[in-house]
N, C-alpha and C positions, 0 to 999 in steps of 0.2 A: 188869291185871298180866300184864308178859310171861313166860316161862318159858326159860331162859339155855339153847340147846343148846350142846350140844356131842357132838367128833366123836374118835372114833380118828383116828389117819395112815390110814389103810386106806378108814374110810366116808368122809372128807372127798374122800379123791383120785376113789373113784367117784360124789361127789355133784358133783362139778367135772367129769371127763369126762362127766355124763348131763346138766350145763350148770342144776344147780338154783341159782337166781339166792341162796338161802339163805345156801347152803354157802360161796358167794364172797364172798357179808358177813362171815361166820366169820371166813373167811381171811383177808380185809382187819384187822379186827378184831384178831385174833392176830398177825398178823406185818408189819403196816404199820409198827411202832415201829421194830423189828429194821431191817426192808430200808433203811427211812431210814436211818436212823443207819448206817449203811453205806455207803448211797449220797453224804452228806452228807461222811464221812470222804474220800471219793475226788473231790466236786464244788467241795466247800466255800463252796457260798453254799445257802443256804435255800430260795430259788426255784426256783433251779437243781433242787435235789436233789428236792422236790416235785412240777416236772412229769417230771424221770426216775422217779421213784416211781408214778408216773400211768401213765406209759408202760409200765413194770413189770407193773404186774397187765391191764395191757390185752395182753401177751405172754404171761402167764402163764394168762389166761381163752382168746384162740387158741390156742394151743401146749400145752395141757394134755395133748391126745392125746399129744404125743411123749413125755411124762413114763414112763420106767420105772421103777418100783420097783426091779425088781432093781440096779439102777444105783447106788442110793442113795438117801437120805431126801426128800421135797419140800421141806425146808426148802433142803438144799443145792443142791438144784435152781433154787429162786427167787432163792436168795444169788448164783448164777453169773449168771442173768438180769440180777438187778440190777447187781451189779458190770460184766457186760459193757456193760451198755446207760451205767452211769454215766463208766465209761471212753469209748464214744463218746461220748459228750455234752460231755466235756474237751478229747477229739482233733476235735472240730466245726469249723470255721472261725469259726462265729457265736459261741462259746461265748471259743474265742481272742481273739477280734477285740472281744468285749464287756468283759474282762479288761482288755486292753491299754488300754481308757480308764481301769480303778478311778482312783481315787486312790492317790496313794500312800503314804497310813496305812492304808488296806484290802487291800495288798499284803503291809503292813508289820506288820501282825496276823496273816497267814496265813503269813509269814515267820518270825514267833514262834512259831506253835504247831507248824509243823513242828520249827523249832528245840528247844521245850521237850521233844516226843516224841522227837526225838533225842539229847536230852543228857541223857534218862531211863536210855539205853543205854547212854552214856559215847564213842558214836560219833563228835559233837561235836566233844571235845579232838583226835580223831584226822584228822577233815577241815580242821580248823582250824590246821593243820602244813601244808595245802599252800598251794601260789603262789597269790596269788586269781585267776586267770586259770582257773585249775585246780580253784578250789574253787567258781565259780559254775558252773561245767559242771557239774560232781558232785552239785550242789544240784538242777539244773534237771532235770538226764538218773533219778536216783536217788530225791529225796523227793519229785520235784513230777510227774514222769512222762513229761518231754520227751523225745521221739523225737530223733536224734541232727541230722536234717531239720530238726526245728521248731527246735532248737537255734543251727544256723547261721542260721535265718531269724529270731530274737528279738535273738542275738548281734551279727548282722551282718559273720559271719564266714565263709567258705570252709567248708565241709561234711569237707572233708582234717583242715582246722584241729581242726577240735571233734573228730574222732577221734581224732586222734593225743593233742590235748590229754587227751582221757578216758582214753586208753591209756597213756600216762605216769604220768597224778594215781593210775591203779588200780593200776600198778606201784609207785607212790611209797607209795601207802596199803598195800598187801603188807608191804614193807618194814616199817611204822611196825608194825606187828602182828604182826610176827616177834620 
């Protein structure tokens, strides 16, 4: 019969800086749910979000030194790890390039759920006012996280184009919200 430890914030972070192999099962343990599910909201495939989650605590077991308390909690601390490392793993070329083959009802499910968290908001009706030229920009640049770069390279449009287009639809969307 095992006996369940457990730790403060305090004795965990120095059982992680003195590298007790214990205290980083703890941490897995308690906060692998959380970083998922985080990381998964930003990757959106499973697999995906699983080896950024891998990658995570293997940043989190190196870089433990740099962790300051005064700075802020360790949770917050790991949630920025993960989030960063999950946003590179979106901006990857492999991760792009793997997408671009889904199908496309696997597009077209991840097209819904941002849609359904947006029309939670009432945002929806308001982007749904613009030109579609203008509202597939706003879609890709805004809920799905494309850089203005990746934009013109999915579009297949001139880099001017998708700017001005976005600088427009946001001036148009002002308007609609006044």
């Amino acid at each position: 019969m095992s006996i369940k430890q457990t730790y403060t914030e305090a004795e965990l972070i120095t059982l992680l800086k003195q590298r007790n192999n214990g205290s980083y099962n703890y941490l897995y343990e308690h906060y692998s749910g959380a970083l998922y599910s985080i990381i998964l909201q930003i990757v959106q495939n499973e697999s995906a979000a699983g080896d950024v989650l891998q990658e995570v605590f293997v940043n989190i077991w190196k870089k433990i030194e740099s962790y300051d308390e005064t700075k802020g909690r360790l949770f917050t601390w790991m949630l920025n790890i993960a989030r960063n490392a999950a946003i590179d793993m979106v901006r990857s070329k492999t991760y792009r390039n793997s997408h671009r083959s889904e199908s496309l009802d696997s597009s077209a499910d991840n097209l819904q759920s941002i849609q359904l968290e947006v029309d939670n908001i009432g945002l929806r009706k308001i982007v749904d006012k613009l030109k579609p030229e203008q509202r597939s920009l706003i879609e890709l640049a805004y809920f799905k996280g494309y850089t203005h770069e990746e934009i013109a390279e999915i579009e297949s449009i001139p880099l001017g184009t998708v700017k001005t287009r976005i600088r427009a639809a946001l001036q148009q969307l002002r308007t609609f919200l006044k």
